[in-house]
OpenMM code with the backbone's topology and positions (N, CA, C; nanometers):
from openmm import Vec3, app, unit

residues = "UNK UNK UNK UNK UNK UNK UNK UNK UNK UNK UNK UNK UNK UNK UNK UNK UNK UNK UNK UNK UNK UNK UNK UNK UNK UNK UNK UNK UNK UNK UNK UNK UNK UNK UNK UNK UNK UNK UNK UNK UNK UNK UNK UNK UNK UNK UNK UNK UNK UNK UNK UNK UNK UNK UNK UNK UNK UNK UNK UNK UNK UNK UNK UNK UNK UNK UNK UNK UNK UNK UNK UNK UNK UNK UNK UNK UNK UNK UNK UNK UNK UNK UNK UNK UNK UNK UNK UNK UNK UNK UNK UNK UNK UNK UNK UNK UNK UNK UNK UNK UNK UNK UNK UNK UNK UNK UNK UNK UNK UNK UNK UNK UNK UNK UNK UNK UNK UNK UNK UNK UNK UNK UNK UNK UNK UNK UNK UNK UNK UNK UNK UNK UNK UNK".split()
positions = [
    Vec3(-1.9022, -14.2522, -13.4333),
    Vec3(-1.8616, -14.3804, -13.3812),
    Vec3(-1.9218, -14.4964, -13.4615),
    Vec3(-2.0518, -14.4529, -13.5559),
    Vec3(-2.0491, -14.6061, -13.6321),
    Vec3(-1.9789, -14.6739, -13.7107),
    Vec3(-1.9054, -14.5136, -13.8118),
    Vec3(-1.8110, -14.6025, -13.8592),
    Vec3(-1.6879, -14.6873, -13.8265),
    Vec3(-1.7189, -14.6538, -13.6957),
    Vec3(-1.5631, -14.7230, -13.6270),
    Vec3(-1.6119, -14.8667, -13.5815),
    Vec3(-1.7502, -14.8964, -13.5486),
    Vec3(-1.8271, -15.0077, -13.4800),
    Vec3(-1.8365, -15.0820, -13.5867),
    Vec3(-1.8490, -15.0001, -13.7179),
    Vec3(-1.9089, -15.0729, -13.8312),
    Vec3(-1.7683, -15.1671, -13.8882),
    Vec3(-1.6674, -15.1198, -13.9061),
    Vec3(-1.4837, -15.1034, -13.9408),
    Vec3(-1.4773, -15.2410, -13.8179),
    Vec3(-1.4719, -15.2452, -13.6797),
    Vec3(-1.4030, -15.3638, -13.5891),
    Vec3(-1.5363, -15.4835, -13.6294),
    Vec3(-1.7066, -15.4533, -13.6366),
    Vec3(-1.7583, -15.5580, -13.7070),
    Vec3(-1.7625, -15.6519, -13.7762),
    Vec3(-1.7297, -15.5779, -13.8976),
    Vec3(-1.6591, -15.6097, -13.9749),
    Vec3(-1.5616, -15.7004, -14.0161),
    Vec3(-1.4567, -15.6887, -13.8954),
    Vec3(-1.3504, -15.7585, -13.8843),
    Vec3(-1.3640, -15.8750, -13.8358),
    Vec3(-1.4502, -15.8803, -13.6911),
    Vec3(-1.5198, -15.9848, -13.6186),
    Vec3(-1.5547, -16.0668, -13.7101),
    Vec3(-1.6780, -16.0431, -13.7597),
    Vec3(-1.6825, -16.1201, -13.8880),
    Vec3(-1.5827, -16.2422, -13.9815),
    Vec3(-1.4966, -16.1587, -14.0579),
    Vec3(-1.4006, -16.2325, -14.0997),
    Vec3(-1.3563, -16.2862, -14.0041),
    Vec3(-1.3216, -16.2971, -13.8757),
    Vec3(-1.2218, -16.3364, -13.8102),
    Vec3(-1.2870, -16.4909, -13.7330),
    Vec3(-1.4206, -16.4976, -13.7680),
    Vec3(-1.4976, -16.5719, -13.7170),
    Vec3(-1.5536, -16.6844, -13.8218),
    Vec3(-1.5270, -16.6350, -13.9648),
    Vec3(-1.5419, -16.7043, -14.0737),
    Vec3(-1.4487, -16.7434, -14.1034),
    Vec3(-1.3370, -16.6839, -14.0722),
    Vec3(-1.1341, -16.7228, -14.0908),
    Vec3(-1.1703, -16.8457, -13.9790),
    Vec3(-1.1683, -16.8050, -13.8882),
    Vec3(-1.1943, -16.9367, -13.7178),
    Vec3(-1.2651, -17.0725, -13.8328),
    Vec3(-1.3532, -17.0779, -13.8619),
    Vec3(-1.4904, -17.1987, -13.8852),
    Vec3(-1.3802, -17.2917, -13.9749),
    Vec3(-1.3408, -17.1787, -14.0803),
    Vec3(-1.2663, -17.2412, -14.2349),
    Vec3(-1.1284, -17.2991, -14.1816),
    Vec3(-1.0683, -17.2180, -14.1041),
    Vec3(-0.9366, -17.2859, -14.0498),
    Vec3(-0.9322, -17.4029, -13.9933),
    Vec3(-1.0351, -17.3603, -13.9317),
    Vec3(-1.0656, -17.5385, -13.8273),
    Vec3(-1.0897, -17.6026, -13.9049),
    Vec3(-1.1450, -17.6133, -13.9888),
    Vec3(-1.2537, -17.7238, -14.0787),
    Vec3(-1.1107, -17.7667, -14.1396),
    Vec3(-1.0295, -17.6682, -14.2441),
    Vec3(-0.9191, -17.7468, -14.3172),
    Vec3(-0.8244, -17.7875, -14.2304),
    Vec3(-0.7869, -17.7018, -14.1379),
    Vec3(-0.6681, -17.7736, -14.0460),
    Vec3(-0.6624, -17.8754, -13.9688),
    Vec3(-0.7583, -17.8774, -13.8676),
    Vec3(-0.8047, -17.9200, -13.8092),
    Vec3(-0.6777, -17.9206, -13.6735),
    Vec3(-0.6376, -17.7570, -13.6662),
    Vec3(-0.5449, -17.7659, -13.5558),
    Vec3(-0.6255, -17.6854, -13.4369),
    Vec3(-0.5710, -17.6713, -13.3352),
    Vec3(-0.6963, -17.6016, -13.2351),
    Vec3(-0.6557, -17.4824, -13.2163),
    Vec3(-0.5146, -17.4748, -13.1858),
    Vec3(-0.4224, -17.3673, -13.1414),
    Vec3(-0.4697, -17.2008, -13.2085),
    Vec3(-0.4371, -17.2431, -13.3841),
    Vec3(-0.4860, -17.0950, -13.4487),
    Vec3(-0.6520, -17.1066, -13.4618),
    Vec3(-0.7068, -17.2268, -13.4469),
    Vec3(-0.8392, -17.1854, -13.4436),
    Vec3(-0.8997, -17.0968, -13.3276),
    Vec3(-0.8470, -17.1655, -13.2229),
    Vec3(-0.8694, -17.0993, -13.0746),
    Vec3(-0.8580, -16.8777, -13.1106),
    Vec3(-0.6931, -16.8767, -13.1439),
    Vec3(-0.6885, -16.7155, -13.1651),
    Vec3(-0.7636, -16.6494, -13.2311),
    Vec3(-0.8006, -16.7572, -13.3797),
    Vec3(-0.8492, -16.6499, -13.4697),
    Vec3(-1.0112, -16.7113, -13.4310),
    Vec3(-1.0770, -16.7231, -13.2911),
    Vec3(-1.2131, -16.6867, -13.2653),
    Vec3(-1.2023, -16.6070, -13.1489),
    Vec3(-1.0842, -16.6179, -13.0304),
    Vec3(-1.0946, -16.5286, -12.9426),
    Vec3(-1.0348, -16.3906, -13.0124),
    Vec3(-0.9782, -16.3667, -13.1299),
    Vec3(-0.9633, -16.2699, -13.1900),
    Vec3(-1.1158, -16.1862, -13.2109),
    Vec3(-1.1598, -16.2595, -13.2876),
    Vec3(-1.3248, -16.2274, -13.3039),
    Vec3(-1.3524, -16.1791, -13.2224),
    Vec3(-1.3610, -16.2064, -13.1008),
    Vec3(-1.4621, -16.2279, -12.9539),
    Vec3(-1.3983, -16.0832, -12.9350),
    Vec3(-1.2318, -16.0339, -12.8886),
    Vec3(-1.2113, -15.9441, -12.8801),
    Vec3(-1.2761, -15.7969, -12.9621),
    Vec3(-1.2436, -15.8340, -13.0884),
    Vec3(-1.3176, -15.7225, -13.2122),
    Vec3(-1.4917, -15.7214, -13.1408),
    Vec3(-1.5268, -15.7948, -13.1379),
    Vec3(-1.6917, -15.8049, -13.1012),
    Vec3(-1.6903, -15.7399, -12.9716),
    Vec3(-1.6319, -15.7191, -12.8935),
    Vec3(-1.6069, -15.6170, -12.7600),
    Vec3(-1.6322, -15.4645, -12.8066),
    Vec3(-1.5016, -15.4628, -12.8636),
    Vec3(-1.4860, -15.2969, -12.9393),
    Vec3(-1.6008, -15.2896, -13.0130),
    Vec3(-1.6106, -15.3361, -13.1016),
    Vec3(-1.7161, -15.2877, -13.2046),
    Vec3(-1.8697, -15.2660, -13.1301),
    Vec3(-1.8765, -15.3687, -13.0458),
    Vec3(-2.0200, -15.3298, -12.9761),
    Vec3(-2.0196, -15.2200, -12.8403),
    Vec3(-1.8742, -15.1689, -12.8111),
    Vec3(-1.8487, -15.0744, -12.7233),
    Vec3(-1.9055, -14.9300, -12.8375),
    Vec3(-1.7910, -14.9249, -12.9417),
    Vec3(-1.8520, -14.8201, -13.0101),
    Vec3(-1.9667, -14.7953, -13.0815),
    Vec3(-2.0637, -14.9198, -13.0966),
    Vec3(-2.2009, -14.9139, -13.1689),
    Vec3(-2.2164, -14.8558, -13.0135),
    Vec3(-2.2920, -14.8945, -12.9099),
    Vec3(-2.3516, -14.8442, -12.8017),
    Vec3(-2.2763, -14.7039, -12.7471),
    Vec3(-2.1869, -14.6489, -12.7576),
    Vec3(-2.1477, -14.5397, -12.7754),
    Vec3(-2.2244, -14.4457, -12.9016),
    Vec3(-2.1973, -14.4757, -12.9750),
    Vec3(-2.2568, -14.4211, -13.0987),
    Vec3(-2.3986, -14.3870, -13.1123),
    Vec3(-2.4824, -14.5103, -13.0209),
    Vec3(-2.6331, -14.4695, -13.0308),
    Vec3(-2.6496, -14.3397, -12.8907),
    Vec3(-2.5592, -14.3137, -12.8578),
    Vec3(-2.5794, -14.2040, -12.6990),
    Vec3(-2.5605, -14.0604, -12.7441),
    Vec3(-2.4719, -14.0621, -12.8323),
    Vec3(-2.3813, -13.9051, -12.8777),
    Vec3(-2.4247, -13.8721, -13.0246),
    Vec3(-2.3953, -13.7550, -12.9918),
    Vec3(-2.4866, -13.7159, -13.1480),
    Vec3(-2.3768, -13.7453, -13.2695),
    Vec3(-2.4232, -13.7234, -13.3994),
    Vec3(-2.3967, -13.7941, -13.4933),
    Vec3(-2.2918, -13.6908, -13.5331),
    Vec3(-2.1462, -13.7644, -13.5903),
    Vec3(-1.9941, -13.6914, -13.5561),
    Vec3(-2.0494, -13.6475, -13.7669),
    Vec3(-1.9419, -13.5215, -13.7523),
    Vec3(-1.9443, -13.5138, -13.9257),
    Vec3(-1.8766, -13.6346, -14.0155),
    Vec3(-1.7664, -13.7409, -13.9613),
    Vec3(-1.7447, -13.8960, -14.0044),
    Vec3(-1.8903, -14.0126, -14.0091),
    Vec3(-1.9462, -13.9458, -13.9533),
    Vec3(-2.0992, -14.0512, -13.9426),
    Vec3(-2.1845, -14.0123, -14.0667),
    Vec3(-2.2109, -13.9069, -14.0938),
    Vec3(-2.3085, -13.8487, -14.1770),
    Vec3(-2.2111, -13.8303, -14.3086),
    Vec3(-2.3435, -13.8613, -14.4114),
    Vec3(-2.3175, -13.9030, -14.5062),
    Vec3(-2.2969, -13.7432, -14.6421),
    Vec3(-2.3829, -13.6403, -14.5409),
    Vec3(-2.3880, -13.5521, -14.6153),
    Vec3(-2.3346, -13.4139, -14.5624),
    Vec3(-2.2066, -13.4601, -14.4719),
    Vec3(-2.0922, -13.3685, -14.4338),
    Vec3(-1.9774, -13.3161, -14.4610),
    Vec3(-1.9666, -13.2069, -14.4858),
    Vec3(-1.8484, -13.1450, -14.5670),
    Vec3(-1.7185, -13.1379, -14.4985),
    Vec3(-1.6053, -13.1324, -14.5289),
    Vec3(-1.5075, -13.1276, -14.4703),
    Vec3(-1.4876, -13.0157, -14.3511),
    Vec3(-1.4934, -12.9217, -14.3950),
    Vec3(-1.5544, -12.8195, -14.2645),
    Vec3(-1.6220, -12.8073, -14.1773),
    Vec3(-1.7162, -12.8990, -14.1608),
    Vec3(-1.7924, -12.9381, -14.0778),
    Vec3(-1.6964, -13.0133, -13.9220),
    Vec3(-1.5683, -13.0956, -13.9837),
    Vec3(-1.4827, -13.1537, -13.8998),
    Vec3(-1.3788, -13.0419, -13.9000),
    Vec3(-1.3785, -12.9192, -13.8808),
    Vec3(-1.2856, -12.8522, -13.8187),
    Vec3(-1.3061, -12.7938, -13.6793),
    Vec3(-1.2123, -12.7528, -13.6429),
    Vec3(-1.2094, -12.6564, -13.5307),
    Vec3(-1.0929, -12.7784, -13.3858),
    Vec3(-1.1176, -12.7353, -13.2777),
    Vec3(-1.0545, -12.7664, -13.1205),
    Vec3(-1.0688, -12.9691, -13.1565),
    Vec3(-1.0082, -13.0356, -13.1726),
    Vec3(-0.9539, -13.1629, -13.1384),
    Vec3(-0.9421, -13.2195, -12.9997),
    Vec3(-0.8915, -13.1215, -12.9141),
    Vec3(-0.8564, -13.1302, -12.7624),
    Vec3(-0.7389, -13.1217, -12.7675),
    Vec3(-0.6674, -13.0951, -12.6741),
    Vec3(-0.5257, -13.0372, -12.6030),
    Vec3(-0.4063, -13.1913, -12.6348),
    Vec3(-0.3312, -13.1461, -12.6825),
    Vec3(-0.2402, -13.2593, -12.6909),
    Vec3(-0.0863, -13.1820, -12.6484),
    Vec3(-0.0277, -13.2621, -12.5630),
    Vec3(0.0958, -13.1836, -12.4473),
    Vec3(0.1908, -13.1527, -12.5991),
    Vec3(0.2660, -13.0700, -12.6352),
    Vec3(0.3477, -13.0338, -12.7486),
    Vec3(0.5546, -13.0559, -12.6769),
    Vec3(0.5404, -13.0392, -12.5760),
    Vec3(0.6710, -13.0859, -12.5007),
    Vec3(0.6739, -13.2116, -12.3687),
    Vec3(0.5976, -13.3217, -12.4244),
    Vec3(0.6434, -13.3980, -12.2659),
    Vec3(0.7128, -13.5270, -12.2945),
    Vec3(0.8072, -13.5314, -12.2073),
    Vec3(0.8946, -13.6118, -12.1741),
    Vec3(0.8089, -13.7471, -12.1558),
    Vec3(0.7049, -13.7070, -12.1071),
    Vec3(0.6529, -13.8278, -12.0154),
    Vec3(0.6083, -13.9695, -12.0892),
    Vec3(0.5583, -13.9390, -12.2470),
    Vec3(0.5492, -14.0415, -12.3498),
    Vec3(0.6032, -14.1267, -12.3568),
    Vec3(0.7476, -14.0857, -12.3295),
    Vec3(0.8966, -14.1503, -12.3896),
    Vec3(0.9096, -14.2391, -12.2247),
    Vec3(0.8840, -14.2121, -12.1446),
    Vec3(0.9068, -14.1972, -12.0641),
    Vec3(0.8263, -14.3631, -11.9838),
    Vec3(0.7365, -14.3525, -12.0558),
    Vec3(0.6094, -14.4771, -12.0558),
    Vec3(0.6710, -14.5198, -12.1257),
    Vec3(0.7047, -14.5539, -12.2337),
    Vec3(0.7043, -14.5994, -12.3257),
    Vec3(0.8648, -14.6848, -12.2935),
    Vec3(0.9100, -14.6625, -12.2818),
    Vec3(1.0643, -14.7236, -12.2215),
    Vec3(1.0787, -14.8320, -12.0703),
    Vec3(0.9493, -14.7528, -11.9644),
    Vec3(0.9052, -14.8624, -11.8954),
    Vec3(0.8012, -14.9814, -11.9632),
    Vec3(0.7607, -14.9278, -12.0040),
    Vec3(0.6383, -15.0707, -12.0791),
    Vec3(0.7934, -15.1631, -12.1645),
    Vec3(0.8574, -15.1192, -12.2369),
    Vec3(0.9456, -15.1803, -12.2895),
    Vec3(1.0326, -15.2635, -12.1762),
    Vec3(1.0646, -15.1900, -12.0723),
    Vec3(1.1301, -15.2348, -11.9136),
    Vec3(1.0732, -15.3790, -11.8812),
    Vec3(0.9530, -15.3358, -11.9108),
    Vec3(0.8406, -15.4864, -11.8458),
    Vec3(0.8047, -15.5599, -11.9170),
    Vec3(0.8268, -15.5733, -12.0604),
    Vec3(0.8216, -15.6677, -12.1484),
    Vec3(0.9641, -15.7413, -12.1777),
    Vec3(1.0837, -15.6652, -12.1187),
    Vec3(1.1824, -15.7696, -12.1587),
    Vec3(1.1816, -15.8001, -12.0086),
    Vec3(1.1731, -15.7928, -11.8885),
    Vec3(1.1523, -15.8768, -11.7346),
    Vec3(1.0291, -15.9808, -11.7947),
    Vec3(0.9281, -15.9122, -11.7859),
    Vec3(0.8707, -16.0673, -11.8241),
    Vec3(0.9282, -16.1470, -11.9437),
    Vec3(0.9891, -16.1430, -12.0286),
    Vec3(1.0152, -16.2151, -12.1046),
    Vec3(1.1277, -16.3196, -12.0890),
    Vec3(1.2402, -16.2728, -11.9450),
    Vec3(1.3377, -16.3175, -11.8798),
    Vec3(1.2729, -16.3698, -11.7548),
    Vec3(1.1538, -16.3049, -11.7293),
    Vec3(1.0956, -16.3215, -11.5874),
    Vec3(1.2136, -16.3299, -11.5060),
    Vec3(1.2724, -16.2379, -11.4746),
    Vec3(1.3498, -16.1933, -11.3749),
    Vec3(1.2146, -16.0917, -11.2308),
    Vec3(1.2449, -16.1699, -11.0914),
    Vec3(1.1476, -16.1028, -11.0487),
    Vec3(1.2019, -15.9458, -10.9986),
    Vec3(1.3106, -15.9364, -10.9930),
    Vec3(1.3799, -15.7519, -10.9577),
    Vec3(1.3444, -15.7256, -11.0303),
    Vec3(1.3158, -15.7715, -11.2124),
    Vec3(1.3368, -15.6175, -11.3000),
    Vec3(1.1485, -15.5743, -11.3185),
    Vec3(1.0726, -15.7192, -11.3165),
    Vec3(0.9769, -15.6741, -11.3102),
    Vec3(0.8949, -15.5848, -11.1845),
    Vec3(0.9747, -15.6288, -11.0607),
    Vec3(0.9424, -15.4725, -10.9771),
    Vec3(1.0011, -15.3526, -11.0450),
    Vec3(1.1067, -15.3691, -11.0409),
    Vec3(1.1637, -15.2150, -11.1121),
    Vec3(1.0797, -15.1676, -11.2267),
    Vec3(1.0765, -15.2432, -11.3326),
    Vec3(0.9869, -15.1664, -11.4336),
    Vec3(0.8369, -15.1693, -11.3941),
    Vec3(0.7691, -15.2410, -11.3202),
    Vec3(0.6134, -15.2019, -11.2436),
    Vec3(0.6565, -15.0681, -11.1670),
    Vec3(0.7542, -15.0211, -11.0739),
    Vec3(0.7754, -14.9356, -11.0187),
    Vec3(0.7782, -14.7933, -11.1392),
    Vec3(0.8692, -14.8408, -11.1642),
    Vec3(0.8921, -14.7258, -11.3520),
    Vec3(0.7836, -14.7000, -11.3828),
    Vec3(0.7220, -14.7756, -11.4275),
    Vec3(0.5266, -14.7655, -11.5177),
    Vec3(0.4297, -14.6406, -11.4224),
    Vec3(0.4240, -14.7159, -11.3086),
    Vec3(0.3667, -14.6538, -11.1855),
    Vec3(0.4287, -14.4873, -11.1685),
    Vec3(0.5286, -14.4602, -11.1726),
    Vec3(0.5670, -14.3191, -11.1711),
    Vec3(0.5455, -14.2233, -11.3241),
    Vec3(0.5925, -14.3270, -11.4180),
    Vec3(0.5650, -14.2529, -11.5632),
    Vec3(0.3959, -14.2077, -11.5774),
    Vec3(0.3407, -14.3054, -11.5430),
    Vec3(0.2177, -14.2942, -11.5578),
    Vec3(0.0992, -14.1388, -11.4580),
    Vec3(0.1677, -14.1391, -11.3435),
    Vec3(0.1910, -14.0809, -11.2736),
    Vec3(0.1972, -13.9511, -11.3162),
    Vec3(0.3534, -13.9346, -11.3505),
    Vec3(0.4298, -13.8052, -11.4054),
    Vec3(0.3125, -13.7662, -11.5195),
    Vec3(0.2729, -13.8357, -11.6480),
    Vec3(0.1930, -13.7923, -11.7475),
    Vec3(0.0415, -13.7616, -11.6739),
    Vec3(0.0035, -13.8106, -11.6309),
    Vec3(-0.1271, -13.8021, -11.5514),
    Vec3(-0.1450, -13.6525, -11.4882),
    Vec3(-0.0465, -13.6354, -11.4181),
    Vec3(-0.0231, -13.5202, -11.3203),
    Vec3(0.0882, -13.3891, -11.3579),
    Vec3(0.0865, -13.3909, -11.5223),
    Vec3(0.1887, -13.3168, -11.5705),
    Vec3(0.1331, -13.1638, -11.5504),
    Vec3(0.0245, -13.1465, -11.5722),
    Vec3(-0.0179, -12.9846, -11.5922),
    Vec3(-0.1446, -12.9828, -11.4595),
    Vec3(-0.0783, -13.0144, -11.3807),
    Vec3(-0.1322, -13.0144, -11.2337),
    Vec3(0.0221, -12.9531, -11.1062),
    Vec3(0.1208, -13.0007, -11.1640),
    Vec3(0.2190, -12.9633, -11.0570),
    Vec3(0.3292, -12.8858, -11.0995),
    Vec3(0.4389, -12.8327, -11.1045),
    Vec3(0.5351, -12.7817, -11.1360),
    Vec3(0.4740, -12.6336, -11.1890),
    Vec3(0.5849, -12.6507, -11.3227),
    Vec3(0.6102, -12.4686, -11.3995),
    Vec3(0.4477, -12.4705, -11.4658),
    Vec3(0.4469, -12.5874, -11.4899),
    Vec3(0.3310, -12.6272, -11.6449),
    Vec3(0.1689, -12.6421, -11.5459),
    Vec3(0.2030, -12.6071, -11.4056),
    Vec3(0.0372, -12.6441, -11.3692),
    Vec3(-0.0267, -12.5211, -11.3494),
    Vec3(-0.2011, -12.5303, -11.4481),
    Vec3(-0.2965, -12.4501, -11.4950),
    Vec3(-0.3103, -12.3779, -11.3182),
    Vec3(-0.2873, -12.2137, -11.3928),
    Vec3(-0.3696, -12.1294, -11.3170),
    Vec3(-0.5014, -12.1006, -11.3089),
    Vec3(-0.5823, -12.1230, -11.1699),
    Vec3(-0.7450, -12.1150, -11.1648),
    Vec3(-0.7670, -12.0005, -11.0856),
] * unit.nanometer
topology = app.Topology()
chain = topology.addChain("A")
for resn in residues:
    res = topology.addResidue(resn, chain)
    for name in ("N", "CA", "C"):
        topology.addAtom(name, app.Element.getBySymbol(name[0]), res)
């Protein structure tokens, strides 16, 4: 995780030296405003994964004197057939064009949509054909 803390730092950084310089030549507020709450955001993450990073032991991406083999083996389980991705992914799309019309039906309907997709993926290998025998 440092290099990932180190990588959004990083960015903060620029994005906070982009903020100072923009303002100074522009002197508009609008992109100054983003590109420091941009910062502020990156400075979230990055200090989420530094303090992560000091808890868990050191990944073979951290260490400097790790061989590629070292990062093999189990990743964790990733579903190889679900619907349910697509499935999110078409409601989140649902609720970005309602809000964008702000129509108030469609944004129930697609909050309703989200709420079940989310649902369905959550609870996929818990119910039906696909739920783990204990």
């Amino acid at each position: 995780m440092k290099v990932e803390a180190l990588i959004f730092n990083l960015i903060s950084v620029f994005l906070f030296v982009t903020a100072i310089v923009y303002g100074v030549w522009s002197r508009e507020p609008i992109g100054t405003t983003a590109l420091a709450l941009s910062g502020g955001l990156t400075v979230l993450i990055g200090g989420f994964f530094w303090f992560v990073s000091r808890r868990i032991d050191a990944r073979p991406e951290d260490r400097k004197d790790a061989e590629i083999a070292d990062g093999a083996g189990e990743l964790g389980f990733f579903s190889p057939a679900s619907y349910w991705p697509l499935g999110l992914g078409l409601s989140c799309a649902l609720m970005g064009l309602a809000l964008a019309f702000f129509y108030y039906w469609l944004i129930l309907m697609a909050g309703v949509a989200i709420i079940i997709t989310v649902g369905g993926l959550l609870f996929e290998y818990y119910t039906g054909q696909n739920a783990q025998q204990s």
